[in-house]
C-alpha positions in Angstrom: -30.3 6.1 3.0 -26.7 4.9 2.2 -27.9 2.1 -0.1 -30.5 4.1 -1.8 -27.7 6.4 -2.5 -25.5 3.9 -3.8 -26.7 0.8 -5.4 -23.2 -1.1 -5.7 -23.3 -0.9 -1.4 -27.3 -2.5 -1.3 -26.4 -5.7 -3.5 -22.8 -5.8 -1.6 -25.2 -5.8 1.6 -27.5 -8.3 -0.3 -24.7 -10.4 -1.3 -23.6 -10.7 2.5 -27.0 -10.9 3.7 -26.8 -14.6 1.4 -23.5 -15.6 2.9 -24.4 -15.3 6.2 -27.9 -17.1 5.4 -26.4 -19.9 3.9 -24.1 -20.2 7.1 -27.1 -20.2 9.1 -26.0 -16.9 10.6 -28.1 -13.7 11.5 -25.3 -11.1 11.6 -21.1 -11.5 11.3 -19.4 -13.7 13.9 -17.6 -10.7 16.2 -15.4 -11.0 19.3 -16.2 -10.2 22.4 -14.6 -7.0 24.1 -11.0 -7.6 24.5 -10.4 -10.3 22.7 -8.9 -8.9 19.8 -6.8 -6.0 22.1 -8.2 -4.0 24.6 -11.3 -2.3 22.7 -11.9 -4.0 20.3 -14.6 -5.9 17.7 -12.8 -6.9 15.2 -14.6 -9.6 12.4 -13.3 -13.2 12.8 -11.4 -14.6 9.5 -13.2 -16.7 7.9 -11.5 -20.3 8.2 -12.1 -21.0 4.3 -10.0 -17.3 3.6 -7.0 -19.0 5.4 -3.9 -19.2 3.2 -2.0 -22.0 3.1 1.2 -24.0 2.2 2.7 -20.6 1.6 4.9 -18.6 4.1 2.9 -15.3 4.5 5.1 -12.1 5.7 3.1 -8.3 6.6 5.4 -5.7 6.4 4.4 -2.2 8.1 6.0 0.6 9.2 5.8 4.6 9.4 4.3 6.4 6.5 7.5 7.4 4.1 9.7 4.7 5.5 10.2 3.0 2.4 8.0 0.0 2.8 7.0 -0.8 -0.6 10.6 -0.6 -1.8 11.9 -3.0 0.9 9.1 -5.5 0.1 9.8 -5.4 -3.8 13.6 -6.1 -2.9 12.3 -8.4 -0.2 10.3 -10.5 -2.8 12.8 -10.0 -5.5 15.1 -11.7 -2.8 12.9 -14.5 -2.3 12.5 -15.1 -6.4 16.3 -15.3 -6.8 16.0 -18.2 -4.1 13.6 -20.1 -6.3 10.4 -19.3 -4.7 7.5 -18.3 -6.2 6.7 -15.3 -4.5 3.2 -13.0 -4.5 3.2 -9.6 -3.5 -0.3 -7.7 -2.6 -0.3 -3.9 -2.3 -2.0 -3.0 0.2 -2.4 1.1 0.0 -4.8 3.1 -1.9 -1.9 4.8 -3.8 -1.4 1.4 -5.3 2.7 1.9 -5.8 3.9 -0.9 -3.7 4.6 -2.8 -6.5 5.5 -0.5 -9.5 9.7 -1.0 -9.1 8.6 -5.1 -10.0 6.5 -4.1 -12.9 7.5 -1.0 -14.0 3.7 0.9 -14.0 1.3 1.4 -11.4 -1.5 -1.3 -11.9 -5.1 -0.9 -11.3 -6.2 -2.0 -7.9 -8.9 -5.2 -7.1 -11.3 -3.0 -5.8 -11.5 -0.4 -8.9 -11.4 -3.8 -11.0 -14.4 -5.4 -9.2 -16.2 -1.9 -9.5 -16.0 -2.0 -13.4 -17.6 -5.4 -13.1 -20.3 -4.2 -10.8 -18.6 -6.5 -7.7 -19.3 -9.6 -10.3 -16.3 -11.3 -9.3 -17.1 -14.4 -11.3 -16.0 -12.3 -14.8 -12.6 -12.0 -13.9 -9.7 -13.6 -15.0 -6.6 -13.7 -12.8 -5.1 -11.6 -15.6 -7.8 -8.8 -14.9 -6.1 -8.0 -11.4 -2.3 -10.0 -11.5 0.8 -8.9 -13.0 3.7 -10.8 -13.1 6.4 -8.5 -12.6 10.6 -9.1 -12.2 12.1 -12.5 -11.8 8.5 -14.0 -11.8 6.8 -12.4 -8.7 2.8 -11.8 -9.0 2.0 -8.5 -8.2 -1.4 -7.4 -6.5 -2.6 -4.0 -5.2 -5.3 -4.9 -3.3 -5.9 -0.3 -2.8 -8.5 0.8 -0.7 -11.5 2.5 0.0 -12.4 5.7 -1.0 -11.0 8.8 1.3 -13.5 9.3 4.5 -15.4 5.9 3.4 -15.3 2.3 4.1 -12.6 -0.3 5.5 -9.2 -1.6 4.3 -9.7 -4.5 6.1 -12.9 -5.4 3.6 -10.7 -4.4 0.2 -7.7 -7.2 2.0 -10.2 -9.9 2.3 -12.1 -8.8 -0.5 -8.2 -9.9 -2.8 -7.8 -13.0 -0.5 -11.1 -14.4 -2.0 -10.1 -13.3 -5.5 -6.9 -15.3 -4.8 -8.7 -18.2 -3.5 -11.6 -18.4 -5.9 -8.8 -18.5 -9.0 -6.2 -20.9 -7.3 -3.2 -18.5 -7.3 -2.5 -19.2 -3.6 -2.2 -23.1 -3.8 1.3 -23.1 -5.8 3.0 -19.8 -4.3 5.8 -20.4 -1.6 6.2 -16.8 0.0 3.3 -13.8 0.2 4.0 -10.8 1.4 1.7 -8.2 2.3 2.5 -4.2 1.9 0.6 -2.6 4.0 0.2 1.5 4.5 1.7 3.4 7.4 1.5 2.8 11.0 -2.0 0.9 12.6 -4.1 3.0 13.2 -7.2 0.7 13.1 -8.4 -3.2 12.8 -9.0 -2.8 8.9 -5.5 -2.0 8.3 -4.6 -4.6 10.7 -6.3 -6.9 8.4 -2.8 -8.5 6.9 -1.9 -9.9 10.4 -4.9 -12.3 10.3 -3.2 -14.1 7.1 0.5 -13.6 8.4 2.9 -16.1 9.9 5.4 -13.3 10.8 4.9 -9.6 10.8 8.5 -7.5 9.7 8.3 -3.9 10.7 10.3 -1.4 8.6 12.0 1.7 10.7 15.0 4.0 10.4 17.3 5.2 13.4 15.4 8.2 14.3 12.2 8.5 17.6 9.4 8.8 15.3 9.8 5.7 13.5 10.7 3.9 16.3 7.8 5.1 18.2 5.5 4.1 15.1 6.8 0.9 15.5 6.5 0.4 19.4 2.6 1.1 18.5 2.5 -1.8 15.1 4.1 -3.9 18.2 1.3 -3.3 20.2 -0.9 -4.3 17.2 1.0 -7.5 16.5 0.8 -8.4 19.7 -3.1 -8.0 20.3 -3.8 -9.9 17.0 -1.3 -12.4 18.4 -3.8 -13.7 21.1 -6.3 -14.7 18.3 -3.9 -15.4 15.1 -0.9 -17.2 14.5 1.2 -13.9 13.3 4.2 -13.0 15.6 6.5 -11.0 15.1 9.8 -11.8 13.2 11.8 -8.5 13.8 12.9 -5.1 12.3 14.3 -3.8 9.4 16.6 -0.7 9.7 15.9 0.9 6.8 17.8 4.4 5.5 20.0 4.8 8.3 23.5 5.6 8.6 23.6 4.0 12.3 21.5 1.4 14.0 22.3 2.4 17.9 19.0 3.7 18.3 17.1 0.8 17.2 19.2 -1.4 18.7 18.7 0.4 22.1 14.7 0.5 22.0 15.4 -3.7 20.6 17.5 -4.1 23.7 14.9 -2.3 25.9 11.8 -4.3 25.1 13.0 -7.5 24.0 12.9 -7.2 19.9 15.4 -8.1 17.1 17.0 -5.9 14.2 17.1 -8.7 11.3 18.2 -6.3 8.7 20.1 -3.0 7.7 19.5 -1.2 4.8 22.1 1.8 4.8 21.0 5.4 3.2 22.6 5.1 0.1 21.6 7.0 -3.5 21.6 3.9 -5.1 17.8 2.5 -3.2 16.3 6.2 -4.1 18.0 5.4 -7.8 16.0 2.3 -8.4 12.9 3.8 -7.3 13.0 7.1 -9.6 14.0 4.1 -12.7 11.1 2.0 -11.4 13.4 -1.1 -10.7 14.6 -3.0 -8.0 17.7 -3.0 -6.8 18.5 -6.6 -8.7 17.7 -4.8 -12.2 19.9 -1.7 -11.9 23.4 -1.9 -12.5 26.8 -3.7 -10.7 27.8 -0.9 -8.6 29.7 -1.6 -5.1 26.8 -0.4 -3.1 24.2 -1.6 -5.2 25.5 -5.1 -5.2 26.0 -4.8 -1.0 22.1 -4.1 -0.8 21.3 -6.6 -3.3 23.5 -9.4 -0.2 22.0 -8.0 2.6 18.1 -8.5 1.1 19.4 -11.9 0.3 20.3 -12.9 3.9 17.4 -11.2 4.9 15.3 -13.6 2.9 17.6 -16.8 4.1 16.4 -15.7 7.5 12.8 -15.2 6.9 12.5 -18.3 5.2 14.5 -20.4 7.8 12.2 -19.1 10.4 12.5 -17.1 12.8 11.8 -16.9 16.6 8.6 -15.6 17.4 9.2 -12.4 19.5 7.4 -11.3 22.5 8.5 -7.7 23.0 6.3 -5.7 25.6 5.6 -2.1 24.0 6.6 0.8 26.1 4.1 3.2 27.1 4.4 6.7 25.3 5.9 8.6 28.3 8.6 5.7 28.6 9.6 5.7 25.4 9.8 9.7 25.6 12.2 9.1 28.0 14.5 6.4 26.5 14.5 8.1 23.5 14.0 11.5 23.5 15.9 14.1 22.1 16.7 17.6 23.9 
């Protein structure tokens, strides 16, 4: 009934029906129970949808936390270093990348609906834009509210990527992704990732979004080569809360991003923090992304941390 109701889903269906002829396959490769994390059946990546040559980084965090503007500073960072950086959006609200280009940008799965999922007539123009400094900009967006998977709209841009080259010259990727995981779609970016960078603030319940995106890593970990890299203290006056859950489980802080005017600034101007103007705190941001991208791109030590379970982390952290 679902396909009668909706055409584009019966030749998407169709389409896949092909792929998985032409592989000799009756129905997607899965994994077993478990072998994923506890519960799960999650899709195996296709081995031809691997990126490569490029260092790929996932960045999640708590809804609000200010992911998107750390990964614009982030890949701003990494341009001022000489790299040639791509950065894919990852939300349906499609404003990870808007302080590098200065608009919201249509997203690659409302682009591939105006072309009735033709991807063939698209240009890499159609769904790139080359925002500050160089950096390719991507939003990837998302299903419909109540409806489909992110995971499908992630690998959906991957082979939009791969089918027009743009991967096979690009030194860093980073991957936006929205809120905490809260399911295998969204947990899609960690199939692609070398290192996974979580983005909290010194306060419980972005620290206990992040012990549960640890969790996540982790379970991907067993199948993928992501690990984790460490955390970002983003917006926070103090970092002794952070550092007391790092020190309890076995993580890293890699970064800290005070709460300073100037980051909200940049935002409201629809600029990174490179673009606005000399100020002392500005310019103190500005070093610390910097040495957060020396770091990243030096490589970091893959982190093992072991996630505490909710009552535990009630009681290390909780507030009377």
């Amino acid at each position: 009934m679902l396909d009668e109701r909706s055409p584009p889903a019966a030749r998407a269906n169709a389409r896949e029906a092909e792929g998985l002829a032409r592989r000799d396959l009756g129905a997607p490769p899965v994994l077993r129970k478990g072998e994923d994390g506890e519960g799960s059946l999650q899709v195996h990546l296709d081995p031809e949808m691997k990126i490569e040559g490029a260092q790929v980084f996932a960045v999640y965090g708590k809804g609000g936390i200010g992911k998107s503007t750390t990964s614009s500073n982030l890949s701003a960072a990494f341009s001022k270093l000489g790299k040639k950086v791509l950065q894919i959006g990852c939300d349906p609200k499609h404003d990870s990348t808007f302080t590098l280009t200065g608009h919201l940008q249509p997203t690659v799965i409302d682009i591939l609906k105006d072309v009735d999922f033709h991807a063939e007539e698209l240009r890499p123009e159609d769904f790139v834009t080359t925002g500050y400094n160089g950096v390719m900009c991507i939003e990837a967006g998302g299903p419909p509210a109540g409806t489909g998977c992110g995971g499908y709209v992630v690998g959906q841009t991957v082979k939009l990527l791969k089918q027009h080259h743009l991967l096979e010259d690009t030194d860093v990727v980073i991957f936006d992704v929205l809120g905490d995981v809260v399911c295998g779609g969204f947990a899609a970016p960690l199939q692609h990732a070398d290192r996974a960078v979580i983005v909290t603030a010194n306060d419980f319940d972005s620290i206990y979004a992040m012990n549960r995106i640890i969790a996540a890593v982790q379970a991907k970990s067993k199948n993928y080569n992501v690990r984790l890299a460490g955390c970002v203290a983003n917006r926070s006056k103090a970092t002794d809360e952070v550092d007391r859950y790092c020190a309890e489980v076995g993580f890293k802080r890699i970064a800290h991003m005070p709460d300073v005017d100037a980051i909200r600034r940049s935002r409201l101007k629809k600029k990174t923090l490179f673009e606005m103007p000399d100020d002392e705190d500005i310019v103190q941001c500005r070093a610390e992304y910097i040495r957060l991208a020396q770091t990243l791109l030096a490589g970091t030590d893959p982190l093992s941390p072991a996630p505490l379970e909710d009552r535990h982390i009630f009681e290390l952290l909780g507030f009377d």
